[in-house]
LUMGUSE-233055 format. One line per field, with one value per residue (C-alpha): residue in one letter; z, x, y; residue number from 1. Coordinates in nm, 2 decimals, always signed. Each point is the difference from the previous one (the first is absolute). Last residue first. Example, Ala and Ser with C-alpha at 12.3 -4.5 7.8 and 13.67 -1.06 7.14 Angstrom:
% residues 2
residuo	c(s_a)
pz	c(+0.71_+0.07)
px	c(+1.37_-0.14)
py	c(-0.11_-0.34)
num	c(2_1)
***
This chain:
% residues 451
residuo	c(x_x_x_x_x_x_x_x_x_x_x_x_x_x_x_x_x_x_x_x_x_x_x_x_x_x_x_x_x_x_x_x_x_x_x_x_x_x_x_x_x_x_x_x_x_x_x_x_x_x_x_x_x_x_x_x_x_x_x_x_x_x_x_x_x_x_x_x_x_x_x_x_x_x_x_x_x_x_x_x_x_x_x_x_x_x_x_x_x_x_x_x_x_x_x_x_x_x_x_x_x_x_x_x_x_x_x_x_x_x_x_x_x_x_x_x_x_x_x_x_x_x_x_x_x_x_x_x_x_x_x_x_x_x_x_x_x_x_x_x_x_x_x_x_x_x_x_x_x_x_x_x_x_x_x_x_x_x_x_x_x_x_x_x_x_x_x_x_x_x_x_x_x_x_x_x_x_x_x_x_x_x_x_x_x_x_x_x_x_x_x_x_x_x_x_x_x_x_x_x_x_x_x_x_x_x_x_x_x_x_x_x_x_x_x_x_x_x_x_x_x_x_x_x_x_x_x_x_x_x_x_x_x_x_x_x_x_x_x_x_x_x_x_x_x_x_x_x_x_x_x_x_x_x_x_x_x_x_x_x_x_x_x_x_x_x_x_x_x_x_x_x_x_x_x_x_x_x_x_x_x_x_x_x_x_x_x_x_x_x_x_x_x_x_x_x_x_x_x_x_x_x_x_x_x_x_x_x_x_x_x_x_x_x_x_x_x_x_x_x_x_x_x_x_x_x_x_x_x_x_x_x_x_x_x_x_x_x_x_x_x_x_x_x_x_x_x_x_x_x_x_x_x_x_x_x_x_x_x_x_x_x_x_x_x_x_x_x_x_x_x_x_x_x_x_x_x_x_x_x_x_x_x_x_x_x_x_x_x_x_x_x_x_x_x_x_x_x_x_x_x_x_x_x_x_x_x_x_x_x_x_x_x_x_x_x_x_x_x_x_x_x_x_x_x_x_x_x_x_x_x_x_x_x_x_x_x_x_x_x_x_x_x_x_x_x_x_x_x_x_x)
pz	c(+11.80_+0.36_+0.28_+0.23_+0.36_+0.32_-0.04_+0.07_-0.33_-0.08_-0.29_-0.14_-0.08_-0.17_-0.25_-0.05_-0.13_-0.19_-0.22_-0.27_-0.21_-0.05_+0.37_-0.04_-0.32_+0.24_+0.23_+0.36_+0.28_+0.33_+0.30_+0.38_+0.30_+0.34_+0.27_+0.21_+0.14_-0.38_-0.05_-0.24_-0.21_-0.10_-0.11_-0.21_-0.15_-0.08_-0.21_-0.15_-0.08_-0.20_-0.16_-0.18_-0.11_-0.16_-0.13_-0.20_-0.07_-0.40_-0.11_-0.13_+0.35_+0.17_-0.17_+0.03_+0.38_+0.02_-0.12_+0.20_+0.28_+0.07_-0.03_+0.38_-0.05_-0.36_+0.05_+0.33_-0.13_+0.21_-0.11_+0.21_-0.01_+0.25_+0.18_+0.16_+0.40_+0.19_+0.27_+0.16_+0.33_+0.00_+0.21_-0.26_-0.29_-0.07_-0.12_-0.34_+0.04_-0.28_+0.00_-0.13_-0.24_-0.13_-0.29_-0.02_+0.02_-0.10_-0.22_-0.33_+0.12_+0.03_-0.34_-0.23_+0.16_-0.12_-0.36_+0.01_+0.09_-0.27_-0.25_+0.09_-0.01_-0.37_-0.06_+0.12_-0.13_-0.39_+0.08_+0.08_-0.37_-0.14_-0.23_-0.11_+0.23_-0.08_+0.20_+0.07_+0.34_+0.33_-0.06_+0.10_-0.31_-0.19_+0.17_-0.09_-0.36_-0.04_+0.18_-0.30_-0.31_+0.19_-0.02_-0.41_-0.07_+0.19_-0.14_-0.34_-0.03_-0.15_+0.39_+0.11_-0.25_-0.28_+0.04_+0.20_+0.32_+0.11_+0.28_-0.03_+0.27_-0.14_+0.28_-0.01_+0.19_-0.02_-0.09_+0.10_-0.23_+0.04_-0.35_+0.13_-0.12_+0.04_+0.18_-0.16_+0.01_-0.19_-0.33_+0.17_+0.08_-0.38_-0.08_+0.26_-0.12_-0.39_+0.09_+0.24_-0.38_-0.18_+0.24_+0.03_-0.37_-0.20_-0.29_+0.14_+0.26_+0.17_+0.22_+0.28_+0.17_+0.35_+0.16_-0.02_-0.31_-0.20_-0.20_-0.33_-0.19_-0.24_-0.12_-0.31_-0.19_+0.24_+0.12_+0.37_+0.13_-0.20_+0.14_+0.32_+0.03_-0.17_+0.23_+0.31_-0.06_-0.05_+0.33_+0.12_-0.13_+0.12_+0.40_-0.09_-0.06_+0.23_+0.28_+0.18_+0.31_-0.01_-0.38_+0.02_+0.31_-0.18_-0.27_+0.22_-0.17_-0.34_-0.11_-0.33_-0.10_-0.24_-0.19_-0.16_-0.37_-0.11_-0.37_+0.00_+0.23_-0.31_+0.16_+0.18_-0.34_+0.06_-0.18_+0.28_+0.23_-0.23_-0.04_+0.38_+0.01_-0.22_+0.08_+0.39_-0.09_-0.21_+0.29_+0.26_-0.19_-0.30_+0.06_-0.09_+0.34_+0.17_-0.24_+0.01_-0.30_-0.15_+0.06_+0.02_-0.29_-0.18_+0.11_-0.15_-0.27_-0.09_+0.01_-0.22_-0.27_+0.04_-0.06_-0.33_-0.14_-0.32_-0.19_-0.29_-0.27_-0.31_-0.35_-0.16_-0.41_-0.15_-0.16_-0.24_+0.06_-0.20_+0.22_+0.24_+0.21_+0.26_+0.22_+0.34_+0.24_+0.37_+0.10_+0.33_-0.02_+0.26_+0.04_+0.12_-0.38_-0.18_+0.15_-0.13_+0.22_-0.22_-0.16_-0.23_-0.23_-0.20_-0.33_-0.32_-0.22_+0.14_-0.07_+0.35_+0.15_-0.21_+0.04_+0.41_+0.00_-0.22_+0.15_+0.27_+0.12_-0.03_-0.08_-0.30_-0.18_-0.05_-0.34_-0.12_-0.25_+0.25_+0.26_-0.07_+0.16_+0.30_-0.06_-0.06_+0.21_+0.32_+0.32_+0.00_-0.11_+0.30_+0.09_-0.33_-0.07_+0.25_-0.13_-0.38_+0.11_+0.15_-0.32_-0.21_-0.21_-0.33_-0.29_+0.25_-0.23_+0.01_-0.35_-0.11_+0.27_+0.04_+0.35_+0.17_+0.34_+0.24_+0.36_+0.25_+0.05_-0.31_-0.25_-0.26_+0.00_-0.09_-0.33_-0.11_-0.03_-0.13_-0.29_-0.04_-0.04_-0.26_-0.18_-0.01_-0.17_-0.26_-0.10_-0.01_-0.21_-0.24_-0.05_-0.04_-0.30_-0.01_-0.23_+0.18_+0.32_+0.33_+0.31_+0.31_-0.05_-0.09_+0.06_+0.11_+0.42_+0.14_+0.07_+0.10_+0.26_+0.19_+0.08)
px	c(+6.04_+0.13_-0.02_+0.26_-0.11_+0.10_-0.26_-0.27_-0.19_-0.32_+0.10_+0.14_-0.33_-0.15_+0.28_-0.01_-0.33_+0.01_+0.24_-0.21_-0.01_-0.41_-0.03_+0.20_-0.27_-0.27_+0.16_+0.01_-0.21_+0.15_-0.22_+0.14_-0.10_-0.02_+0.25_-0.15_+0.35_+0.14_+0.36_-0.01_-0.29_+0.24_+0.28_-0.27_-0.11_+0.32_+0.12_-0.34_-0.06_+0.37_-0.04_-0.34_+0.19_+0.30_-0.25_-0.17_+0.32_-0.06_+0.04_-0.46_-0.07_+0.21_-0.17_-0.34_+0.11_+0.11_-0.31_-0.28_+0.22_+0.02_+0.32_+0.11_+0.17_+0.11_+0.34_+0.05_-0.14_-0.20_-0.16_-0.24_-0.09_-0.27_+0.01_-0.36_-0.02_-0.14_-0.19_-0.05_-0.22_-0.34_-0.12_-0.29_+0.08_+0.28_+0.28_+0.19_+0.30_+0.11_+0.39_+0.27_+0.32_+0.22_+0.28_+0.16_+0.37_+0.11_+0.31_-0.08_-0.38_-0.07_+0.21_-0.21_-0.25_+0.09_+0.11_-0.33_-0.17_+0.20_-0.12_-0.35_+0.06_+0.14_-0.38_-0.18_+0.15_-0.04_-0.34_-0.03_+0.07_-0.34_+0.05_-0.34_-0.17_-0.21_-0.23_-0.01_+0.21_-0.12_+0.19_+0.33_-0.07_-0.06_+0.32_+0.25_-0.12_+0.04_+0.35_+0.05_-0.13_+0.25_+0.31_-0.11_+0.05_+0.28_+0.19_-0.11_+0.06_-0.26_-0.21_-0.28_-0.19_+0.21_-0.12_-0.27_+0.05_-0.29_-0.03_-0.23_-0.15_-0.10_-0.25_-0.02_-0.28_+0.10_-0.27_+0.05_+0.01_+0.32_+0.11_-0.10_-0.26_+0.09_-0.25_-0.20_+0.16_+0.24_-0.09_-0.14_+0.36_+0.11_-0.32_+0.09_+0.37_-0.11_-0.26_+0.27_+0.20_-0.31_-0.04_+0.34_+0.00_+0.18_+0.30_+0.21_-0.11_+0.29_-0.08_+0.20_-0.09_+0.10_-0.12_+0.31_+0.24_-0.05_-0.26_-0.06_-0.25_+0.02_-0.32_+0.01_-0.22_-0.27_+0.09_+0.01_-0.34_+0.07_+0.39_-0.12_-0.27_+0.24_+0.32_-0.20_-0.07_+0.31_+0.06_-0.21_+0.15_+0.32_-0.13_-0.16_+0.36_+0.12_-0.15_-0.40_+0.04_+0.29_-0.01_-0.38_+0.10_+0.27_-0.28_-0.21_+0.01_+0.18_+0.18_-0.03_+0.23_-0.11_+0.29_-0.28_+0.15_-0.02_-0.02_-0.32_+0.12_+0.26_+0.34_+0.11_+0.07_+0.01_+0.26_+0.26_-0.29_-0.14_+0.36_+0.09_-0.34_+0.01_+0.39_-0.13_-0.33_+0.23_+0.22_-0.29_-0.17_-0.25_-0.27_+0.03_-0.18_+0.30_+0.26_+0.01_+0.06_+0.34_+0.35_-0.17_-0.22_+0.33_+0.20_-0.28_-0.06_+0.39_-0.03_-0.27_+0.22_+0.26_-0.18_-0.14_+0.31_+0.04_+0.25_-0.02_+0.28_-0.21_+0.16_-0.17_+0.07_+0.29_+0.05_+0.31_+0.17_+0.29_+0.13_-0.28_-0.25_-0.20_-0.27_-0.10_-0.24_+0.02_-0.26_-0.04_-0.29_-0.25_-0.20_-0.36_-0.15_+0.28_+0.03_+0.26_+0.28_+0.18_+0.28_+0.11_+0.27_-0.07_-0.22_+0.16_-0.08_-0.39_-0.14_+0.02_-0.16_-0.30_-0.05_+0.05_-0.28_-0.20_+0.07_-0.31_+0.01_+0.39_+0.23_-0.15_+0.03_+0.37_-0.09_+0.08_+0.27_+0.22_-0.26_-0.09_+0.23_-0.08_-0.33_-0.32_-0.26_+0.26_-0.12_+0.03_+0.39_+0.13_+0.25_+0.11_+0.00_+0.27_+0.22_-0.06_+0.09_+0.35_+0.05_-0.04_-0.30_+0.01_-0.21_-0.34_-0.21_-0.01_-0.11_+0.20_+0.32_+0.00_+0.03_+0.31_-0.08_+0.30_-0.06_+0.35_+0.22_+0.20_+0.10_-0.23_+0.04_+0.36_-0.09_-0.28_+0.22_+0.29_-0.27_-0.13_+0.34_+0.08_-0.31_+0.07_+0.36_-0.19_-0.24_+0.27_+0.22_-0.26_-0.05_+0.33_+0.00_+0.16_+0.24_+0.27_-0.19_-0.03_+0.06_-0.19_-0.11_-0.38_-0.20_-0.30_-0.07_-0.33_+0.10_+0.34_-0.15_-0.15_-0.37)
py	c(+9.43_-0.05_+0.28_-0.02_-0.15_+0.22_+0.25_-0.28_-0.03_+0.14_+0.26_-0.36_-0.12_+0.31_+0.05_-0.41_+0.06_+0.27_-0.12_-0.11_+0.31_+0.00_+0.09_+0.28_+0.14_-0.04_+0.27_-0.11_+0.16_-0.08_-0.12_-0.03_-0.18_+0.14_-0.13_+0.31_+0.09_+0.03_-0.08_-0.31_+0.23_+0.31_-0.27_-0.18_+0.30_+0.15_-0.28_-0.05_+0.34_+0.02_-0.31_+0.14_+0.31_-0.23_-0.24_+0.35_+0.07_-0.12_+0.39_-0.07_-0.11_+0.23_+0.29_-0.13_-0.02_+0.40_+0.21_-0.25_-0.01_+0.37_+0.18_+0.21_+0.31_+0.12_+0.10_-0.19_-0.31_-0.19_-0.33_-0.25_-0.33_-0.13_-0.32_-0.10_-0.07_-0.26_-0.07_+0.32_-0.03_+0.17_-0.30_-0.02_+0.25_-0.20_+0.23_-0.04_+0.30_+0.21_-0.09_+0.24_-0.14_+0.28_+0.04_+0.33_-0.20_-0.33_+0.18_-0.25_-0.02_+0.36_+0.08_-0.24_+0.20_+0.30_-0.15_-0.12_+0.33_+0.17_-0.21_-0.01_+0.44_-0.04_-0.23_+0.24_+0.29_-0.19_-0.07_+0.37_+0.11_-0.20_-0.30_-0.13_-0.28_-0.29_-0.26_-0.37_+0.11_+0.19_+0.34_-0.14_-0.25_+0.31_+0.21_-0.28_+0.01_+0.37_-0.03_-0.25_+0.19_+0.28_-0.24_-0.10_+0.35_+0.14_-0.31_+0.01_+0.36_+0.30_+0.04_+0.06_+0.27_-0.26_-0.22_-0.10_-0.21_-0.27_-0.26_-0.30_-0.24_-0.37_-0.20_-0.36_-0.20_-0.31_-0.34_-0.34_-0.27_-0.12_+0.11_+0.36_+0.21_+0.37_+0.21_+0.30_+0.39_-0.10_+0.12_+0.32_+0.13_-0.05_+0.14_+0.27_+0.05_+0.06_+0.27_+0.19_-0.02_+0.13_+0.27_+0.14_+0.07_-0.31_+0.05_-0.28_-0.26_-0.22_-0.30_-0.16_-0.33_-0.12_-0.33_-0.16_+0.18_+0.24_-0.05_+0.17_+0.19_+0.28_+0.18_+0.27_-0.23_-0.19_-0.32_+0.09_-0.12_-0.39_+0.06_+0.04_-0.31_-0.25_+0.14_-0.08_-0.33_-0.07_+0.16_-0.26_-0.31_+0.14_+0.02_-0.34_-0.17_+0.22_-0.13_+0.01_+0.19_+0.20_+0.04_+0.12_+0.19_+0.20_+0.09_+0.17_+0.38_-0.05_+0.34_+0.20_+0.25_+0.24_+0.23_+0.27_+0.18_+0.34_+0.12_+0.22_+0.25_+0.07_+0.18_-0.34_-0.17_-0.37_-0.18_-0.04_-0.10_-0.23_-0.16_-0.04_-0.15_-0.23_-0.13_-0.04_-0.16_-0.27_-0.04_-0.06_-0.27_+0.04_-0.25_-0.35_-0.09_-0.28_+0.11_+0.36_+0.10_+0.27_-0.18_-0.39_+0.11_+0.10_-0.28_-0.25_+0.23_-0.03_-0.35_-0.08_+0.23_-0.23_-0.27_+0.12_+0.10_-0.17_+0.19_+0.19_+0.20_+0.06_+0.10_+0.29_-0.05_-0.09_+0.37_+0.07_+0.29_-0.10_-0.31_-0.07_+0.15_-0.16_+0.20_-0.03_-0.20_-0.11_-0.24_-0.16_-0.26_-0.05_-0.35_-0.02_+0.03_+0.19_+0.29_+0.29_+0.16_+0.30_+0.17_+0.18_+0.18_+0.22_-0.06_+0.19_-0.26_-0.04_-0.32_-0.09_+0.30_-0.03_-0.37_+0.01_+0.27_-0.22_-0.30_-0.10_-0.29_-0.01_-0.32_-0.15_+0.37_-0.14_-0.08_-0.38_-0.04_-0.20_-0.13_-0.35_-0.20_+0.18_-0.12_+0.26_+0.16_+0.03_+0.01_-0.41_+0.06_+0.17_-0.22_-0.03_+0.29_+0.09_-0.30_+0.15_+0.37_-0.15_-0.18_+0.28_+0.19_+0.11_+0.14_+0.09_+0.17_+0.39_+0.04_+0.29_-0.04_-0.34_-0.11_-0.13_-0.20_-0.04_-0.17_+0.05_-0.27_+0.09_-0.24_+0.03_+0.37_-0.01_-0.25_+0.26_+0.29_-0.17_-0.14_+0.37_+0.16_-0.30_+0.11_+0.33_-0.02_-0.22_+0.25_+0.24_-0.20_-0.06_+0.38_+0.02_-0.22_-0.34_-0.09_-0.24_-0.10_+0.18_-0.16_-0.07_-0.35_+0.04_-0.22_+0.23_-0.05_-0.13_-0.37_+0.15_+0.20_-0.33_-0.03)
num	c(451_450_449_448_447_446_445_444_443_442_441_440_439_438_437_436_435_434_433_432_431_430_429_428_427_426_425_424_423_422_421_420_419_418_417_416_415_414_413_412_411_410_409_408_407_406_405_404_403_402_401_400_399_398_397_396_395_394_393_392_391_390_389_388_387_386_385_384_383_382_381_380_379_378_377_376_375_374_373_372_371_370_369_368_367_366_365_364_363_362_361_360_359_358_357_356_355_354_353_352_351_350_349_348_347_346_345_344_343_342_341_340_339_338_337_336_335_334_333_332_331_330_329_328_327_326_325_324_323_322_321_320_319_318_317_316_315_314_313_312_311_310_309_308_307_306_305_304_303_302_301_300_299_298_297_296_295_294_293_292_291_290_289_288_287_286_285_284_283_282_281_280_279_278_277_276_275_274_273_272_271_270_269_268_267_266_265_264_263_262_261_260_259_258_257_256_255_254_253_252_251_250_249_248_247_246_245_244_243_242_241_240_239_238_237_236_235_234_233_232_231_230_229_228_227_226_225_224_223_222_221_220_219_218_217_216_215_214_213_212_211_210_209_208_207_206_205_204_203_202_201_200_199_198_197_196_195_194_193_192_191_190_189_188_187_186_185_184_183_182_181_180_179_178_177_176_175_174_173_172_171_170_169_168_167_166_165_164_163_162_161_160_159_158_157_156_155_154_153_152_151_150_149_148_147_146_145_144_143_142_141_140_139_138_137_136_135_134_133_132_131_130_129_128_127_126_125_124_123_122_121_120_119_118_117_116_115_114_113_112_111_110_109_108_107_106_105_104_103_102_101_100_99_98_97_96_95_94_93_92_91_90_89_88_87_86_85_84_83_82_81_80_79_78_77_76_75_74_73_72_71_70_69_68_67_66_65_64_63_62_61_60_59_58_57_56_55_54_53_52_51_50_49_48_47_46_45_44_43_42_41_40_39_38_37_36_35_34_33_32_31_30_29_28_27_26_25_24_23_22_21_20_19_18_17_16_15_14_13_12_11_10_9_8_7_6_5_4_3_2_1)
***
């Protein structure tokens, strides 16, 4: 509605014989009219309440288009409103009321819901000439849109999409903060850092694609977070088949409790879409805070050398962080950067033979390629230390090139013309150039090998 609708005729001027009193009345009602004609232009929505009744005295153009497009929330017509109280906008008002119909009210500000929309209200008090109180004048916005949009980014920022679990960034922030908070003189305010691995799921995506791979890790996330939805119990996955979970204020035994149910939950095989069933296995490692450890990093590194020795340990099972993980997994690290080393200078590396002989003519007939590692500081490495280590630095093609090489040269000069066998790791064969490494080995030294 327009200001001049609402405004008192007066001219502003004062007429021969008029009191002061009339003066004043009249000096206040050209401060209101100015008042109302500046907020009728702005592109922002202006309500102005009456400051005994509360009553909605004014509204401007820009509150009447917003209205409008709300006007089936609203229990009476836009044209309707002036004289109406502004109770129509809460469910419940009396908080609202009291603050409103307070003189001395601060300023304030708030996000009210009316039915699926969300309004943007920022209230304060008018005063005009003399003191005089207009009442609180509202300053809103529709902003439902923009609210929708910043849970969209903020679930993007803090869920994973796929389970709706917490995703790595949100664990991060919780437990930087329940490790800040924790006091680390009170035994009773510790916290466990879980992490909890999928054993078999790599074959499920292998065998059957992603699309069931995610279907089952759905599946997951429904059976953790219905054993994890206990107060005190964090949940998130952090990406693949890994999920983390954080327990504060548990003994040792509730928390070991925790891991077997989780452990026990996938003890029976997953139904696929297909019909066929996979047996799934979850291992778990645990570090407590803060006995191992008061930093995220230290933390969550142990909960992982804890998880690497339970699926060393045979898998669907759960470890706590013991101090000789952590020497086991410094002395893997220098055995790869060893071995790293043997390859770079081709040196230390050995091929011997263990002969195949035919108990009949007792003639050998072939011969089986072994690997073997000698380092002069710790004499010779046996395979079973050194080819989980290749496997896991990605040089297990490298160590499986290496055999070949040297046992097809070995075999081309052998009097006996006996075949030879190599053993190739499984995780080579997956790479898809194991066949071209094995046809070249055969080529006459004069031909370059292609590929």
């Amino acid at each position: 509605m327009k200001a001049e609708s609402l405004a008192s005729q007066q001219q502003g001027c004062s007429f021969p014989g008029q009191s002061e009193q009339e003066e004043a009345v009249q000096a206040v009602d050209m401060s209101h009219t100015q008042l109302l004609r500046m907020l009728d232009q702005i592109p922002v929505g202006v309500m102005l309440l009456d400051p005994k009744t509360l009553c909605i005295s004014y509204y401007n153009q820009t509150s009447r288009k917003i209205l409008e497009k709300i006007s089936d929330l609203l229990p009476v017509e836009v044209d309707s409103l002036l004289g109406v109280n502004v109770d129509i906008f809460h469910k419940n008002p009396e908080q609202q009321r009291a603050l409103l119909l307070d003189a001395a009210m601060p300023h304030h500000q708030a996000r009210i819901h009316l039915g699926p929309e969300i309004l943007d209200l920022s209230v304060s008090r008018v005063f005009g000439p003399n003191g005089v109180d207009y009442g609180p004048m509202l300053t809103w916005s529709l902003v439902t849109a923009q609210v929708r949009a910043e849970e969209h980014v903020f679930r993007l920022a803090n869920y994973d999409m796929l389970t709706g679990l917490h995703n790595r960034a949100a664990f991060m922030e919780r437990l930087e903060t329940v490790l800040s908070d924790m006091n680390i003189d009170d035994k009773a305010d510790e916290c466990a850092m879980m992490f909890v691995d999928l054993d078999g799921f790599k074959m499920v995506n292998d065998t059957y694609g992603h699309a069931t791979g995610d279907l089952m890790l759905t599946h997951v996330a429904e059976v953790l977070g219905t054993i994890c939805r206990k107060a005190g119990v964090f949940l998130a996955r952090l990406g693949g088949d890994e999920f983390a979970v954080i327990v504060q204020n548990a003994t040792v035994e509730q928390v070991g409790g925790l891991a077997g149910r989780i452990i026990d939950a996938f003890e029976y095989p997953f139904v696929l879409p297909t019909g066929h069933q996979h047996q799934m296995g979850a291992s778990v490692g645990i570090a407590f805070s803060p006995e191992h450890g008061t930093q995220s990093s230290l933390l969550l590194s142990r909960a992982d050398m804890a998880l690497y020795a339970a699926k060393a340990g045979g898998k669907n099972t759960a470890r706590v962080f013991l101090p000789q993980m952590e020497d086991s997994v410094l002395m893997r690290a220098r055995l790869e950067r060893m071995l790293r080393d043997a390859f770079v200078h081709s040196r230390d590396m050995f091929v011997f033979y263990q002969p195949i002989v035919d108990l009949t003519s007792g003639q050998v007939v072939s011969r089986e390629a072994l690997m073997r590692w000698y380092d002069s500081s710790r004499g010779w490495i046996p395979p079973k230390d050194f080819i989980p280590v290749a496997e896991e630095a990605g040089l297990v093609y490298d160590l499986d090139s290496f055999v070949l090489h040297a046992a097809c040269r070995d075999a081309a000069i052998w009097a006996d013309e006996a075949s030879v066998a190599v053993n190739i790791s499984a995780a080579s064969v997956g790479q898809g150039r194991l066949p071209g490494a094995v046809a070249w080995r055969w080529l006459p030294a004069a031909c370059p090998p292609h590929g």
